[in-house]
TORGU-151890 format. One record per residue: residue in one letter; x, y, z of N, C-alpha, C, O, CB in turn. Coordinates in steps of 0.05 Angstrom, whole numbers, plus 5000, padded with zeros to 4 digits. Glycine has a CB too. Layout:
N
AXYZXYZXYZXYZXYZ ...
end
This chain:
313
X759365057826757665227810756665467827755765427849755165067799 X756965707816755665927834752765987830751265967810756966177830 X752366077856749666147859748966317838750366507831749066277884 X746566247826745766537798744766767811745266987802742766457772 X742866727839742466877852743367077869744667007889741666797857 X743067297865743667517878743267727900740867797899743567587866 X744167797912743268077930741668277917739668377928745668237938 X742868337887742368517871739468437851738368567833745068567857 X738868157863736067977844733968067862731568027860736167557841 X735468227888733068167917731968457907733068597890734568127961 X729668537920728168787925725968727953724268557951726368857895 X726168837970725268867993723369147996724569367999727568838011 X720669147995719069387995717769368021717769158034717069417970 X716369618029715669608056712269798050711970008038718569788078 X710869678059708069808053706970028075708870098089705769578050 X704970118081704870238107703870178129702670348141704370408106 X704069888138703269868159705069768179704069758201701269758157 X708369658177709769738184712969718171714369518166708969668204 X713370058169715770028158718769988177720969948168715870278142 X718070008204720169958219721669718212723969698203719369938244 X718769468219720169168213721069078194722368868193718968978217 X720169288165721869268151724569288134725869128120721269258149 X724669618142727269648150729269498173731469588178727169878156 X728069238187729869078204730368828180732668738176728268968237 X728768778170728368598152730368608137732168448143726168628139 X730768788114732468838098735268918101736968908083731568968089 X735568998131737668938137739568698146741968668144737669058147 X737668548155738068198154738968168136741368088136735967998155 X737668208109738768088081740568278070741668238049736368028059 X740968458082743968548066743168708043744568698022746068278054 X740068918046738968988020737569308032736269308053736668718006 X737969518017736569698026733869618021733369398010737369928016 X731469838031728869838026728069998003727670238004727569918047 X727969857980726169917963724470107959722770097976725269797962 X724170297943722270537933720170567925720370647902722670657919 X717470527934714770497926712270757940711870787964714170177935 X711170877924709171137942706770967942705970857922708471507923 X705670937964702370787969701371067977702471237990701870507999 X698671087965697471267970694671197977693271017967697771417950 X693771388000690571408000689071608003688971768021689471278017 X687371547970686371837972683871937985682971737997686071927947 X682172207989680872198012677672068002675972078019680972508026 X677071957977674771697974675071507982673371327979674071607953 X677371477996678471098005679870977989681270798000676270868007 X680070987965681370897949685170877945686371087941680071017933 X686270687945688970587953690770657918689970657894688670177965 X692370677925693870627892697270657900698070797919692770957863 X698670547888701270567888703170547861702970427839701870377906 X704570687871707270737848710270667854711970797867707471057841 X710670417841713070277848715770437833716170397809712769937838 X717270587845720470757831721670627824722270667800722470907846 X723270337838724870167832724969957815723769757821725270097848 X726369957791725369787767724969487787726469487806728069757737 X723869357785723469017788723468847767722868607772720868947799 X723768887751723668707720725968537734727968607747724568917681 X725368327728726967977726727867997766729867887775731567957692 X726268127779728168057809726267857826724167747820728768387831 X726967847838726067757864723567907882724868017900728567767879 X721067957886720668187905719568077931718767847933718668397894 X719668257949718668117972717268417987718568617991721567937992 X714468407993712968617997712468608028710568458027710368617979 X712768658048712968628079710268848080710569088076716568738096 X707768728085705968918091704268758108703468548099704669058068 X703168868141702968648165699868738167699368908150705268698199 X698068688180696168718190695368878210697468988217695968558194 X693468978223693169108241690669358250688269308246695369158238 X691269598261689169708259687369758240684969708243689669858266 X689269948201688169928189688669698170690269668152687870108186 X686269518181686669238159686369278125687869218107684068988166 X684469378124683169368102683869468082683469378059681269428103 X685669788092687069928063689469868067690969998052686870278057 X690769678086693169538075693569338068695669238060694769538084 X690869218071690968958051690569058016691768927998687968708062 X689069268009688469327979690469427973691369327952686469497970 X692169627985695569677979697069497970698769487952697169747999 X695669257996698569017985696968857960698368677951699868708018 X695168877950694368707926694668797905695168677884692268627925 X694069117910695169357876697669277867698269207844695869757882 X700069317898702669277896703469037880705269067864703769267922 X702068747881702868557868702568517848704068407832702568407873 X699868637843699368667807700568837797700468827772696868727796 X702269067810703969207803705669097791706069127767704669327819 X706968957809709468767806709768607782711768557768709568577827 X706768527781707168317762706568407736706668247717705768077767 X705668687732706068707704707668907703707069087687703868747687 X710068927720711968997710715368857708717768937704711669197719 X713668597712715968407699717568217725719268037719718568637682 X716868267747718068127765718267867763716367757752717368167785 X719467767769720967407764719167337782717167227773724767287774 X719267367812718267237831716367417857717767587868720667097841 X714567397863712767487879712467457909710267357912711067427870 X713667507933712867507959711267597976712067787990714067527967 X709867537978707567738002708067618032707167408042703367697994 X709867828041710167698071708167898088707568128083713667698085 X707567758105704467738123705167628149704767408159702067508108 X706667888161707167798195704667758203704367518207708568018218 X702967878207700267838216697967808188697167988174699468108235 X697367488184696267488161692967628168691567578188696467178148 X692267808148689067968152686867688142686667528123688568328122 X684967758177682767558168683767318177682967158161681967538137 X684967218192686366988205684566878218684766628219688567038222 X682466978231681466868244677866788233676166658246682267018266 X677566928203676266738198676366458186674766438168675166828191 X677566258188678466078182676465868184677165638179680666048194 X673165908192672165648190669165798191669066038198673265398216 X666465648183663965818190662465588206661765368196662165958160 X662065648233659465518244656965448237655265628234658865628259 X656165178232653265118211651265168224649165078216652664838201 X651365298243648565518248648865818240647165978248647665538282 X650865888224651466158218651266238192651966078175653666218226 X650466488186651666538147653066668151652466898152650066688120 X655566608155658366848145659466708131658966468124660766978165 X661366868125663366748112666266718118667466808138663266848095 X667566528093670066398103672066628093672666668070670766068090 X672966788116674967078103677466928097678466948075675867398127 X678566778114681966728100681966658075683266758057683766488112 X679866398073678766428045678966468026679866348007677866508042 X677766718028677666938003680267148004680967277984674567138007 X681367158028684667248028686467118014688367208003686067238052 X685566838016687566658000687266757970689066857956686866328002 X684366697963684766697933684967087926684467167903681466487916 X685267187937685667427920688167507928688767717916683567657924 X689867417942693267457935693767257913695867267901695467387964 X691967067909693166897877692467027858693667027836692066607868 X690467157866689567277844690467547827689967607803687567307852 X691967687848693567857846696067837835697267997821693667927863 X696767607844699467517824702367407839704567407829700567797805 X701467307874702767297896704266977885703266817871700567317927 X706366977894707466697874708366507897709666297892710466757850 X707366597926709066577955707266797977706267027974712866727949 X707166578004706766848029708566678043709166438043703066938049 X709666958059711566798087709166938109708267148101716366948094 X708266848134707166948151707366778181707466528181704766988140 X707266898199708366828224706366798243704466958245710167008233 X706566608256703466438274701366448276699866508295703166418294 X700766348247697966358235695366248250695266018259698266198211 X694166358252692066358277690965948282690765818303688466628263 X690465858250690465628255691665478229691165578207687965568264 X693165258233694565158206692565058185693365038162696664908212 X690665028190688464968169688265188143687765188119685464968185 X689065378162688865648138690765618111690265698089690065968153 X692965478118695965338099693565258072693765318048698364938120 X691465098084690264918070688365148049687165008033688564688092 X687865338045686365518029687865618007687065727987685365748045 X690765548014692565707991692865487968691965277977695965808002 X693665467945693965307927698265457916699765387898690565357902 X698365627932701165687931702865667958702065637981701365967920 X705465687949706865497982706865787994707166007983711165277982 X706265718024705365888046707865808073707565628089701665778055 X710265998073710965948095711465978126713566078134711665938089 X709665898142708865948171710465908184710865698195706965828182 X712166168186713866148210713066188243710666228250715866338203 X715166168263712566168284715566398312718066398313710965638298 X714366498322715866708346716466498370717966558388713467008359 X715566298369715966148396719066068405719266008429714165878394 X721066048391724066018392724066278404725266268426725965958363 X723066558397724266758416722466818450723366958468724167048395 X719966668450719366658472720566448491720366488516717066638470 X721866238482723165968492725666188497724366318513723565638467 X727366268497729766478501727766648519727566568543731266658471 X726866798514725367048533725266828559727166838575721467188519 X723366668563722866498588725466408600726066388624721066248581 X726866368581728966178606731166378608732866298624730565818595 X731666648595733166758609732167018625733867178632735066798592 X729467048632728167278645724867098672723367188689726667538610 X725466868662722966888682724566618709725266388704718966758661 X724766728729726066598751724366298755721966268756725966808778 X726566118757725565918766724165778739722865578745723866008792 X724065828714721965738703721165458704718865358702722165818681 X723765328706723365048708720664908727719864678727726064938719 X719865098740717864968758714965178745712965198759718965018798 X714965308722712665428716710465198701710964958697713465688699 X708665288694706465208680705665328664704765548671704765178689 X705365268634704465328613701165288605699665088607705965188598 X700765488599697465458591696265648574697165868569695765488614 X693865538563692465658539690165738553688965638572691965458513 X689565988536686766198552685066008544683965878561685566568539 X684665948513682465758518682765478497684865358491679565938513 X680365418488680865118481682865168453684765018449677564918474 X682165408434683465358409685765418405686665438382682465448391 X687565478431690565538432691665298441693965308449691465758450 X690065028440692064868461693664678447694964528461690564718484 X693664648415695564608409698564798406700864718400694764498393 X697865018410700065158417701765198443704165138442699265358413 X700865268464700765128487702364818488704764778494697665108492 X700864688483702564518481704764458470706564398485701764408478 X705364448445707864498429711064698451713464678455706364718397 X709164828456711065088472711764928506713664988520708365488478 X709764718514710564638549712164438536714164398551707764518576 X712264248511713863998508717264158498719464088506711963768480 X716764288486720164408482720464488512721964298519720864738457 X720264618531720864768554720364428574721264448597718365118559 X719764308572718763998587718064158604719764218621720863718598 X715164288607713864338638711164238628710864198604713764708653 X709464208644706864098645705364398638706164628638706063928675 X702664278632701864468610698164498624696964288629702464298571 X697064728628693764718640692364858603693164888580693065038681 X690564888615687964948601685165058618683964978638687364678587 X684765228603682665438605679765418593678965578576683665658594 X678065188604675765218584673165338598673065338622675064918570 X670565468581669965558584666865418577666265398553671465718580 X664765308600662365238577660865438576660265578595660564998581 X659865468551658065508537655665568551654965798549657965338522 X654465458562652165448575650865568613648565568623652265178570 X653465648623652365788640655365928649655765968674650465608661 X658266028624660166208629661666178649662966368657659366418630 X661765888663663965808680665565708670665365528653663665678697 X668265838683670565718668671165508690670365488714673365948660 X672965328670675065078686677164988680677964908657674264848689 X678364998700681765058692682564838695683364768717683765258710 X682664598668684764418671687664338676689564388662684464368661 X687664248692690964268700691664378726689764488738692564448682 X694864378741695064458766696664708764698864758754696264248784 X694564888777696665188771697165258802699265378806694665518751 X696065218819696065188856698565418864700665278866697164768871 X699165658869701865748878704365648850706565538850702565568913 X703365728838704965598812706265898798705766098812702565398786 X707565928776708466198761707166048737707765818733712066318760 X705166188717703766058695704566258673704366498676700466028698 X705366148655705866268621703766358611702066188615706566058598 X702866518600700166428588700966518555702466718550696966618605 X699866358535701066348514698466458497696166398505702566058508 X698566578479696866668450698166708430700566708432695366918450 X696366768398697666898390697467018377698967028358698566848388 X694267298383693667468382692267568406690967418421692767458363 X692567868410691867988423690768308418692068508414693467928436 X687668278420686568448401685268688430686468868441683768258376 X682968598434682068748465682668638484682768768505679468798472 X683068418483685668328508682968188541683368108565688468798522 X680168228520678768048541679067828546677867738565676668018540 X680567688534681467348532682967408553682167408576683167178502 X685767478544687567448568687367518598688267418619689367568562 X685267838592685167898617683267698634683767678658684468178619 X681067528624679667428632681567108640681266968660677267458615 X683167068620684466818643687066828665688266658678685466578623 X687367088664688467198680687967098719689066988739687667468671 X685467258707682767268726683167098740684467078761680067238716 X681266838717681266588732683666468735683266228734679766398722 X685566508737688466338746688766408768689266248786691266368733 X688566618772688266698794686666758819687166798842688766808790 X683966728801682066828833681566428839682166298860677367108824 X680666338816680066018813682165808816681865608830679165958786 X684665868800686565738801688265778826688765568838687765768779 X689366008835690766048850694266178850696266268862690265838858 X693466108833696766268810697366338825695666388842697266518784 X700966398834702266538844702766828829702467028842704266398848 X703566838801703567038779703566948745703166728736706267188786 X703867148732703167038706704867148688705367388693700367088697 X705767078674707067248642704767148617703566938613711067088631 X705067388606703967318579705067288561706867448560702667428570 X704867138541707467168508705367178492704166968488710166868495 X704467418479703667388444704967568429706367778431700467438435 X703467288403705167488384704067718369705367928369706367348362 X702667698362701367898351699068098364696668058366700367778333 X701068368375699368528395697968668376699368828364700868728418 X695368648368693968868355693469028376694469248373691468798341 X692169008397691469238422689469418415689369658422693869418430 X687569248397685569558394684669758422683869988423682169448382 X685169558442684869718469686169528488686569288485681669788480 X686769698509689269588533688369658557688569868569692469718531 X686869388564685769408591687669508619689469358626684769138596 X686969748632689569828649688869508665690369318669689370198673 X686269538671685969358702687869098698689468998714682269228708 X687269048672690168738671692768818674694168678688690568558639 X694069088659696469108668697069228701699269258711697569268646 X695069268712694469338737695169138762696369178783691869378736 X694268958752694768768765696968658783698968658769694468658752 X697968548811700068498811701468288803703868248798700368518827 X698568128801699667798802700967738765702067538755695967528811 X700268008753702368088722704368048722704768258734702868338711 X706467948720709468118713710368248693711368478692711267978711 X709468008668711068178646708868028627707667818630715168128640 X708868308598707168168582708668188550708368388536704168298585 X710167958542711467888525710367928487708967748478711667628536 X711068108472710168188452712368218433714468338436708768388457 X710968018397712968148385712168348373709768408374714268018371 X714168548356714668718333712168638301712568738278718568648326 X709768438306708968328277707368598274707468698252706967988273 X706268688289704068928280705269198300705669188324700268828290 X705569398284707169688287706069838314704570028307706669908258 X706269828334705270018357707070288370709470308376704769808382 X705270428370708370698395706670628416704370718417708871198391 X707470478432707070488463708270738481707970718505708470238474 X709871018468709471198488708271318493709571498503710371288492 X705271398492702671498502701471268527699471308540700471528474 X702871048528700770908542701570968575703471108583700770548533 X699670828590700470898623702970778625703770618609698270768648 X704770878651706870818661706670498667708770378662707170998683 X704070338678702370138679703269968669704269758679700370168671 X702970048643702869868615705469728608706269488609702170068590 X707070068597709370028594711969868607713569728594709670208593 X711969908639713169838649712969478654714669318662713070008665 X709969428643710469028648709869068619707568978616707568748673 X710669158594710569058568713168968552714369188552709269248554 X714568828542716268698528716468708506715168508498716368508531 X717268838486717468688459719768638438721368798427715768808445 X719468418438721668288418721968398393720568578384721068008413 X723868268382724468368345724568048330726567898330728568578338 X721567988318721467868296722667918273721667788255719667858291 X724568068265725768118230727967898226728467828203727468478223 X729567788250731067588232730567298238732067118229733967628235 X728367238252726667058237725667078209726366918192724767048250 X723667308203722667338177724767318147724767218124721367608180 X726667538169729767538147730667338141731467338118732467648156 X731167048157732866818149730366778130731166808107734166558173 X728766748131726366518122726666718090727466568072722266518147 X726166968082726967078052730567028042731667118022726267448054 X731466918059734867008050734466658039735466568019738167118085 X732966528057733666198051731866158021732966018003732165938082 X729366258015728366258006729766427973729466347949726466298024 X730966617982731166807960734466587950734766527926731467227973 X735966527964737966357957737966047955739965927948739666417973 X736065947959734865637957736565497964736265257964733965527932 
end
Protein backbone atom coordinates (compact mmCIF):
# COMPACT_ATOMS: atom_id res chain seq x y z
CA UNK A 1 0.00 0.00 0.00
CA UNK A 2 1.46 3.45 -0.68
CA UNK A 3 2.11 6.05 1.48
CA UNK A 4 -0.98 8.73 1.10
CA UNK A 5 1.47 11.08 2.32
CA UNK A 6 3.38 13.39 0.51
CA UNK A 7 6.27 15.82 -0.01
CA UNK A 8 3.74 17.94 -1.71
CA UNK A 9 1.19 17.41 1.81
CA UNK A 10 4.44 19.02 3.59
CA UNK A 11 4.73 22.96 4.03
CA UNK A 12 7.68 24.11 6.01
CA UNK A 13 7.43 28.00 7.10
CA UNK A 14 10.11 29.87 8.75
CA UNK A 15 9.18 32.82 11.22
CA UNK A 16 11.69 35.45 12.16
CA UNK A 17 13.70 34.39 14.56
CA UNK A 18 15.59 32.04 12.73
CA UNK A 19 15.33 31.59 9.14
CA UNK A 20 18.75 30.07 8.53
CA UNK A 21 17.81 26.79 10.53
CA UNK A 22 15.14 26.72 8.63
CA UNK A 23 16.09 26.82 5.49
CA UNK A 24 18.50 23.73 6.76
CA UNK A 25 15.43 22.16 7.87
CA UNK A 26 13.60 22.02 4.78
CA UNK A 27 16.16 20.98 3.02
CA UNK A 28 16.45 17.79 5.07
CA UNK A 29 12.94 17.14 4.03
CA UNK A 30 13.25 17.61 0.49
CA UNK A 31 10.81 20.81 0.62
CA UNK A 32 11.36 24.43 -0.21
CA UNK A 33 10.51 27.17 2.48
CA UNK A 34 7.25 28.25 2.38
CA UNK A 35 5.83 31.92 1.88
CA UNK A 36 4.52 33.82 4.82
CA UNK A 37 5.12 38.02 5.59
CA UNK A 38 5.29 38.46 9.62
CA UNK A 39 5.07 41.82 10.34
CA UNK A 40 5.76 44.29 13.17
CA UNK A 41 4.25 47.26 13.25
CA UNK A 42 5.78 50.27 15.10
CA UNK A 43 2.80 49.91 18.27
CA UNK A 44 4.25 46.38 18.84
CA UNK A 45 1.78 44.73 17.37
CA UNK A 46 2.64 41.33 15.24
CA UNK A 47 0.41 40.15 12.26
CA UNK A 48 1.10 37.83 9.45
CA UNK A 49 0.05 36.88 6.03
CA UNK A 50 0.43 33.33 4.93
CA UNK A 51 0.93 33.31 0.48
CA UNK A 52 1.05 29.61 0.28
CA UNK A 53 -2.30 27.89 0.12
CA UNK A 54 -2.18 25.24 3.25
CA UNK A 55 -5.68 23.91 2.95
CA UNK A 56 -5.59 19.91 3.66
CA UNK A 57 -1.40 19.94 4.24
CA UNK A 58 0.72 19.27 6.66
CA UNK A 59 2.36 22.55 8.32
CA UNK A 60 5.27 22.83 10.26
CA UNK A 61 6.15 26.50 11.57
CA UNK A 62 10.05 26.53 12.80
CA UNK A 63 10.00 29.69 14.98
CA UNK A 64 12.94 29.40 18.01
CA UNK A 65 13.34 31.54 20.88
CA UNK A 66 15.70 34.00 21.80
CA UNK A 67 16.58 37.64 22.06
CA UNK A 68 13.29 38.81 20.88
CA UNK A 69 11.07 36.35 22.81
CA UNK A 70 8.02 37.88 23.03
CA UNK A 71 7.12 39.14 19.39
CA UNK A 72 8.12 35.81 18.16
CA UNK A 73 6.26 33.99 20.23
CA UNK A 74 2.80 36.23 19.14
CA UNK A 75 3.96 35.70 15.43
CA UNK A 76 4.10 32.15 16.04
CA UNK A 77 0.50 32.00 17.65
CA UNK A 78 -1.26 34.49 14.89
CA UNK A 79 0.59 32.09 12.42
CA UNK A 80 -1.34 29.01 13.81
CA UNK A 81 -4.56 30.44 14.00
CA UNK A 82 -3.74 31.44 10.70
CA UNK A 83 -3.30 28.07 9.72
CA UNK A 84 -6.06 26.82 11.14
CA UNK A 85 -8.64 28.78 9.69
CA UNK A 86 -7.39 28.31 6.68
CA UNK A 87 -7.87 24.75 6.49
CA UNK A 88 -4.70 22.99 7.38
CA UNK A 89 -4.96 19.20 8.12
CA UNK A 90 -2.23 19.25 10.66
CA UNK A 91 -0.43 21.84 12.88
CA UNK A 92 3.40 21.87 14.01
CA UNK A 93 4.98 24.33 16.12
CA UNK A 94 8.55 23.44 16.26
CA UNK A 95 10.34 25.16 19.17
CA UNK A 96 14.20 24.70 19.05
CA UNK A 97 14.32 26.79 21.99
CA UNK A 98 10.96 26.44 23.66
CA UNK A 99 10.00 30.42 25.12
CA UNK A 100 9.65 30.44 28.97
CA UNK A 101 11.39 27.08 29.61
CA UNK A 102 12.54 27.94 32.41
CA UNK A 103 9.58 28.83 34.14
CA UNK A 104 8.55 25.46 34.78
CA UNK A 105 7.79 25.44 38.54
CA UNK A 106 6.90 28.42 41.31
CA UNK A 107 8.70 28.42 44.71
CA UNK A 108 6.01 28.46 47.75
CA UNK A 109 7.48 31.43 49.14
CA UNK A 110 6.96 33.31 45.84
CA UNK A 111 3.88 34.84 43.68
CA UNK A 112 4.88 34.24 40.16
CA UNK A 113 3.90 32.47 37.95
CA UNK A 114 4.01 29.13 36.08
CA UNK A 115 5.15 30.61 32.32
CA UNK A 116 5.60 27.20 30.44
CA UNK A 117 2.36 26.87 31.69
CA UNK A 118 0.64 29.29 30.16
CA UNK A 119 2.94 28.61 26.90
CA UNK A 120 1.48 25.37 26.90
CA UNK A 121 -2.02 26.29 26.92
CA UNK A 122 -1.94 29.12 24.42
CA UNK A 123 -0.23 27.11 21.57
CA UNK A 124 -3.48 24.82 22.21
CA UNK A 125 -5.17 27.39 22.13
CA UNK A 126 -4.14 28.67 19.05
CA UNK A 127 -4.70 25.61 17.27
CA UNK A 128 -1.03 23.81 17.63
CA UNK A 129 -1.98 19.99 17.02
CA UNK A 130 1.95 19.09 17.88
CA UNK A 131 5.44 20.86 19.23
CA UNK A 132 8.76 19.27 18.30
CA UNK A 133 11.39 21.14 20.62
CA UNK A 134 14.91 20.33 21.55
CA UNK A 135 16.34 20.04 25.26
CA UNK A 136 13.75 21.22 27.08
CA UNK A 137 15.00 22.89 30.06
CA UNK A 138 13.15 20.30 32.28
CA UNK A 139 10.96 17.18 31.16
CA UNK A 140 8.24 18.08 33.55
CA UNK A 141 7.40 20.80 31.11
CA UNK A 142 6.16 17.56 28.53
CA UNK A 143 3.75 17.38 31.47
CA UNK A 144 1.80 20.97 30.84
CA UNK A 145 0.88 20.01 27.30
CA UNK A 146 -2.30 17.98 26.82
CA UNK A 147 -0.90 17.55 23.02
CA UNK A 148 2.08 15.19 22.04
CA UNK A 149 5.27 17.23 22.58
CA UNK A 150 8.36 15.93 20.91
CA UNK A 151 11.72 16.53 22.89
CA UNK A 152 14.35 15.95 20.95
CA UNK A 153 17.74 16.40 22.51
CA UNK A 154 21.57 17.75 20.70
CA UNK A 155 23.50 15.42 22.92
CA UNK A 156 24.21 12.60 19.99
CA UNK A 157 25.98 15.64 18.31
CA UNK A 158 27.98 16.58 21.36
CA UNK A 159 28.85 12.67 21.97
CA UNK A 160 30.54 12.98 18.14
CA UNK A 161 31.95 16.56 18.87
CA UNK A 162 33.81 14.98 22.11
CA UNK A 163 35.18 11.94 20.82
CA UNK A 164 36.31 13.18 17.65
CA UNK A 165 37.87 16.76 18.80
CA UNK A 166 38.66 16.55 22.45
CA UNK A 167 42.07 14.50 23.02
CA UNK A 168 42.20 11.82 25.22
CA UNK A 169 38.56 12.07 26.20
CA UNK A 170 38.41 8.78 27.59
CA UNK A 171 40.06 10.00 30.68
CA UNK A 172 37.79 13.32 30.92
CA UNK A 173 35.08 14.17 33.42
CA UNK A 174 31.73 15.18 32.92
CA UNK A 175 29.94 17.68 34.98
CA UNK A 176 27.01 19.87 35.67
CA UNK A 177 27.34 23.73 36.71
CA UNK A 178 24.82 23.06 39.06
CA UNK A 179 22.33 20.83 40.83
CA UNK A 180 19.42 21.11 38.10
CA UNK A 181 21.55 19.87 35.15
CA UNK A 182 22.56 16.71 36.75
CA UNK A 183 20.33 14.62 35.28
CA UNK A 184 21.73 15.71 32.16
CA UNK A 185 25.11 15.40 33.00
CA UNK A 186 24.54 12.34 33.83
CA UNK A 187 22.69 10.78 30.99
CA UNK A 188 25.67 12.36 28.78
CA UNK A 189 28.87 10.64 31.34
CA UNK A 190 26.82 7.07 31.11
CA UNK A 191 26.72 7.00 27.13
CA UNK A 192 30.50 8.31 26.95
CA UNK A 193 31.21 5.69 30.35
CA UNK A 194 33.29 8.48 32.15
CA UNK A 195 32.54 9.41 35.65
CA UNK A 196 30.58 12.34 36.15
CA UNK A 197 31.18 15.61 39.17
CA UNK A 198 28.80 18.17 40.25
CA UNK A 199 28.74 21.70 41.15
CA UNK A 200 26.68 22.67 44.12
CA UNK A 201 26.25 25.67 45.54
CA UNK A 202 24.69 26.47 49.29
CA UNK A 203 22.49 28.81 49.71
CA UNK A 204 23.49 30.15 52.76
CA UNK A 205 26.91 31.52 52.76
CA UNK A 206 27.68 31.12 48.40
CA UNK A 207 30.27 28.39 48.71
CA UNK A 208 30.44 26.21 46.14
CA UNK A 209 31.35 22.28 46.30
CA UNK A 210 32.48 20.35 43.80
CA UNK A 211 31.32 16.88 44.00
CA UNK A 212 33.35 14.54 42.37
CA UNK A 213 37.16 14.17 41.23
CA UNK A 214 38.19 16.77 38.75
CA UNK A 215 42.17 16.96 40.25
CA UNK A 216 44.41 17.68 36.78
CA UNK A 217 41.54 16.19 34.94
CA UNK A 218 40.03 17.72 31.24
CA UNK A 219 36.15 18.45 32.46
CA UNK A 220 33.05 18.71 30.00
CA UNK A 221 30.91 20.94 31.31
CA UNK A 222 27.43 20.37 30.03
CA UNK A 223 24.12 22.88 29.93
CA UNK A 224 21.54 23.60 28.12
CA UNK A 225 21.11 27.06 28.08
CA UNK A 226 23.30 29.73 28.03
CA UNK A 227 21.96 33.15 28.58
CA UNK A 228 24.72 35.62 30.50
CA UNK A 229 26.88 32.87 30.85
CA UNK A 230 27.34 33.63 34.84
CA UNK A 231 26.65 29.95 35.49
CA UNK A 232 29.24 28.72 33.33
CA UNK A 233 31.66 31.22 33.82
CA UNK A 234 31.30 30.80 37.49
CA UNK A 235 31.89 26.95 37.35
CA UNK A 236 34.50 27.41 35.31
CA UNK A 237 36.02 29.27 38.07
CA UNK A 238 35.56 26.84 40.55
CA UNK A 239 36.95 23.81 38.57
CA UNK A 240 39.50 25.40 38.39
CA UNK A 241 40.68 27.66 41.12
CA UNK A 242 38.79 24.81 43.75
CA UNK A 243 38.82 21.85 41.74
CA UNK A 244 41.93 21.98 39.99
CA UNK A 245 40.95 21.24 36.39
CA UNK A 246 43.47 20.85 34.00
CA UNK A 247 40.98 22.54 31.21
CA UNK A 248 37.42 22.67 30.30
CA UNK A 249 35.05 22.45 27.24
CA UNK A 250 31.69 23.59 27.31
CA UNK A 251 28.62 22.03 25.25
CA UNK A 252 25.28 23.96 25.25
CA UNK A 253 22.68 23.98 23.45
CA UNK A 254 20.97 26.73 23.42
CA UNK A 255 23.37 29.90 23.19
CA UNK A 256 21.06 32.82 23.86
CA UNK A 257 24.22 35.04 24.86
CA UNK A 258 22.43 38.02 25.96
CA UNK A 259 26.06 38.87 26.93
CA UNK A 260 29.53 37.10 26.47
CA UNK A 261 31.72 37.35 29.19
CA UNK A 262 35.32 38.03 27.47
CA UNK A 263 36.98 37.10 30.91
CA UNK A 264 35.53 33.37 30.43
CA UNK A 265 36.47 33.16 26.90
CA UNK A 266 39.72 34.63 28.12
CA UNK A 267 40.64 32.21 29.92
CA UNK A 268 43.27 29.61 29.23
CA UNK A 269 42.18 26.83 31.10
CA UNK A 270 38.96 27.27 28.07
CA UNK A 271 39.42 25.41 25.04
CA UNK A 272 36.51 25.21 23.21
CA UNK A 273 32.96 26.24 23.83
CA UNK A 274 30.51 23.88 22.04
CA UNK A 275 27.15 25.49 20.66
CA UNK A 276 24.27 24.55 18.67
CA UNK A 277 22.47 26.47 15.68
CA UNK A 278 18.73 26.41 18.14
CA UNK A 279 18.81 30.25 18.53
CA UNK A 280 20.15 32.55 15.40
CA UNK A 281 23.51 34.46 16.37
CA UNK A 282 26.27 36.43 13.89
CA UNK A 283 29.16 35.94 15.96
CA UNK A 284 31.24 38.22 13.54
CA UNK A 285 31.32 41.35 15.64
CA UNK A 286 32.51 39.42 18.56
CA UNK A 287 36.30 39.50 19.90
CA UNK A 288 38.87 37.40 18.15
CA UNK A 289 38.59 35.79 21.98
CA UNK A 290 35.40 34.56 21.56
CA UNK A 291 35.31 33.38 18.23
CA UNK A 292 38.26 31.53 18.05
CA UNK A 293 37.22 28.93 21.27
CA UNK A 294 33.44 29.00 19.94
CA UNK A 295 31.95 25.94 18.00
CA UNK A 296 28.77 25.58 16.55
CA UNK A 297 27.04 22.73 15.34
CA UNK A 298 23.97 22.29 12.92
CA UNK A 299 20.84 21.03 14.67
CA UNK A 300 18.45 20.88 11.31
CA UNK A 301 18.78 17.21 10.67
CA UNK A 302 18.01 16.24 13.86
CA UNK A 303 14.88 18.50 13.83
CA UNK A 304 14.51 17.35 10.01
CA UNK A 305 14.40 13.50 10.70
CA UNK A 306 12.07 14.03 13.69
CA UNK A 307 9.26 16.19 10.93
CA UNK A 308 10.09 13.71 7.95
CA UNK A 309 9.32 10.68 10.58
CA UNK A 310 6.55 12.39 11.88
CA UNK A 311 5.17 13.88 8.59
CA UNK A 312 5.52 10.16 7.02
CA UNK A 313 4.50 8.02 10.16
Amino acid sequence: MTNPVSNHDMKVFTGLSNPDLSKRIARYCGVKVSQADFELYTNGESDVDIQDSVRGKNVYIVQSSGRDTNNHLMGLLLFIQACKLAGARRITAVLPLLPYARGDHKQPDKRKPIAAKMIAGMLEVAGANQVITVDIHSPQTEGFFSIPVDCLTARFLFERWIKENVPDWQQAVVCSPDEGGTRRAGILAEKLRLPMALIHRESFNEEHIISGNVQDKQVILIDDLADTCFTLHNAVTQLVRVGGARCVFICVTHAVLSQMPQELFCRSELVKMVVTNTVNQDYSDCHESITDKLVVIDVSDVIGEAIRKNHFA
